[in-house]
C-alpha positions in Angstrom: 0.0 0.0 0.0 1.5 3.3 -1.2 1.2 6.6 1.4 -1.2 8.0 -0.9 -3.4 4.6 -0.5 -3.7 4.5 3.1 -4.7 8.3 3.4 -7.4 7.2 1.4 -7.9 3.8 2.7 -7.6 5.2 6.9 -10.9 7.4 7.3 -13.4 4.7 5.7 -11.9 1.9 7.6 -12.1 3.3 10.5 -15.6 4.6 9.8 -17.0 1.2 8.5 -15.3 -0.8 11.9 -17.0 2.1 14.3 -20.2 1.3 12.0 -19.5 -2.7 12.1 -19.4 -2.1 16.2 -22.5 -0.2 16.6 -24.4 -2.9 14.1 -22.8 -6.0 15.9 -24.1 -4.2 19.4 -20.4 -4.7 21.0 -19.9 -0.9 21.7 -22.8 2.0 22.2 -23.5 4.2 18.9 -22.3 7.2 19.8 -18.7 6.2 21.0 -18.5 3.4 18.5 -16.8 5.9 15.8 -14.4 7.8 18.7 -13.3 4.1 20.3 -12.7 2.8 16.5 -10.1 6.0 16.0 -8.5 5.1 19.6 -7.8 1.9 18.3 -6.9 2.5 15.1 -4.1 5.1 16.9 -2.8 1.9 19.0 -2.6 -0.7 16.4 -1.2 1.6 13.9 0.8 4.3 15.4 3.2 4.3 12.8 0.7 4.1 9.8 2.2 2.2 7.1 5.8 2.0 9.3 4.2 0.6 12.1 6.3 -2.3 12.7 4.7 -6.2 12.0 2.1 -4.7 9.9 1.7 -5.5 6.3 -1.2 -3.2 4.6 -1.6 -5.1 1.2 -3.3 -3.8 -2.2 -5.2 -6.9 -4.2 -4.7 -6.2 -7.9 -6.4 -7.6 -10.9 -5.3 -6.9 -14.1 -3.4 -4.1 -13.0 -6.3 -2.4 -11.1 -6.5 -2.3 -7.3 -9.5 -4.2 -6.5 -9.7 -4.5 -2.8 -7.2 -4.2 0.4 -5.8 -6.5 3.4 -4.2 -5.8 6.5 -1.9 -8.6 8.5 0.3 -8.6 11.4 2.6 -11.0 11.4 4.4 -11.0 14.5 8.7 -12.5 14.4 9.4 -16.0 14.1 10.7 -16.6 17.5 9.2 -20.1 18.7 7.4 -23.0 17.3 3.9 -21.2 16.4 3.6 -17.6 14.9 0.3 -16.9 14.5 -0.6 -13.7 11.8 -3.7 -12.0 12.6 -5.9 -10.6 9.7 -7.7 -7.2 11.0 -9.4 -6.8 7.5 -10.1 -8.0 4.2 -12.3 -5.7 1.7 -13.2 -6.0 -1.7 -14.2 -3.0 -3.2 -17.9 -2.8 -3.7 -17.9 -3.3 -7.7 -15.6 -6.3 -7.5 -17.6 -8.8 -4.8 -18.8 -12.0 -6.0 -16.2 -12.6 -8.4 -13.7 -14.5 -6.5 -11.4 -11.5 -5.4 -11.6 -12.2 -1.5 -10.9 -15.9 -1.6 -8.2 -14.9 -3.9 -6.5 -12.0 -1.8 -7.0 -15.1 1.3 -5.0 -17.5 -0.4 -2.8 -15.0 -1.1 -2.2 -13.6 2.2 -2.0 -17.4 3.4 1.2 -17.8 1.4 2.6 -14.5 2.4 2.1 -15.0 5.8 3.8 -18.3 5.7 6.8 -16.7 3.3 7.5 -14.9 6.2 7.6 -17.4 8.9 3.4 -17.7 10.0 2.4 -20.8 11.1 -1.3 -20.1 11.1 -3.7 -17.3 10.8 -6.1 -15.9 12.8 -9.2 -13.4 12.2 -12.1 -11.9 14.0 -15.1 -12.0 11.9 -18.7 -10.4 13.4 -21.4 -12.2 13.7 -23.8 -10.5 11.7 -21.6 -11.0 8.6 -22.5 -14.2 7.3 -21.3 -13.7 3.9 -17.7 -13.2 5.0 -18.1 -16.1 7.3 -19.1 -18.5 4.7 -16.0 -17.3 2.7 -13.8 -18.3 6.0 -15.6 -21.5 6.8 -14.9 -22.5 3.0 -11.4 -21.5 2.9 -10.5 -24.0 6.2 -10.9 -21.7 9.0 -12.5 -22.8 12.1 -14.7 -21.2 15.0 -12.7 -20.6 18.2 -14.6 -18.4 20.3 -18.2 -17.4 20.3 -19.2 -13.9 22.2 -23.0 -13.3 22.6 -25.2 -10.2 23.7 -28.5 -9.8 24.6 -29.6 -6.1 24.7 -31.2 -5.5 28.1 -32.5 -2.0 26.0 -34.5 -0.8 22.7 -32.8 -1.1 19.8 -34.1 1.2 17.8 
């Protein structure tokens, strides 16, 4: 990812995680967009320097088609486990392959530099991204659950 892409590529992924929170119920509305920034701040602190973070473009036919982000912490024992924190296809290129593609791909990066597995958090409510997971081999690990004690609306 070049400088120019992640200025562009910052504000909307942190807006569409704030807006993933808020739909998924894990964090109230109207802190959900200020708690996405503070987070953003302490996993990237560096942007595109930050150390163990990989920021990848997909590209098809020489046009970038969607984005992925991986940490892959340094080989140091028996198990390094990389950690996706997001996959995105851009809206006019889903369901054509592209995210199973830029998977696979990041599976044999990770592992090129010394990954022994990946991880990902994927919310609930996402079904469509889970069913691309499920297919590509991944497996549940942890279920969280919430019952609103509140309106929704």
């Amino acid at each position: 990812m070049s400088a120019e892409e992640y200025d562009a590529w910052l504000p909307t992924s942190i807006e569409e995680y704030a807006a993933e929170h808020a739909r998924a119920g894990s964090r109230p509305a109207d802190k959900s967009l200020e708690m996405a920034h503070e987070e953003f701040q302490k996993l990237l602190p560096e942007g595109l320097a930050t150390p163990e973070h990989h920021l990848l473009v997909g590209i098809v036919d020489g046009e970038p088609i969607g984005f992925l982000w991986l940490r892959i912490p340094p080989a140091g024992g028996e198990s390094v486990d990389a950690f996706i924190y997001n996959v995105e296809v851009d809206v006019q290129h889903r369901g054509k392959g592209y995210g199973r593609g830029m998977m696979q791909s990041a599976e044999d990066y990770a592992r090129g530099q010394g990954a022994t597995a990946l991880r990902l958090h994927v919310f609930g409510h996402n079904t469509v991204a889970r069913s691309l997971y499920e297919s590509l081999g991944y497996a549940t690990t942890n279920v969280n659950m919430v019952k609103p004690l509140y309106p929704t609306s």
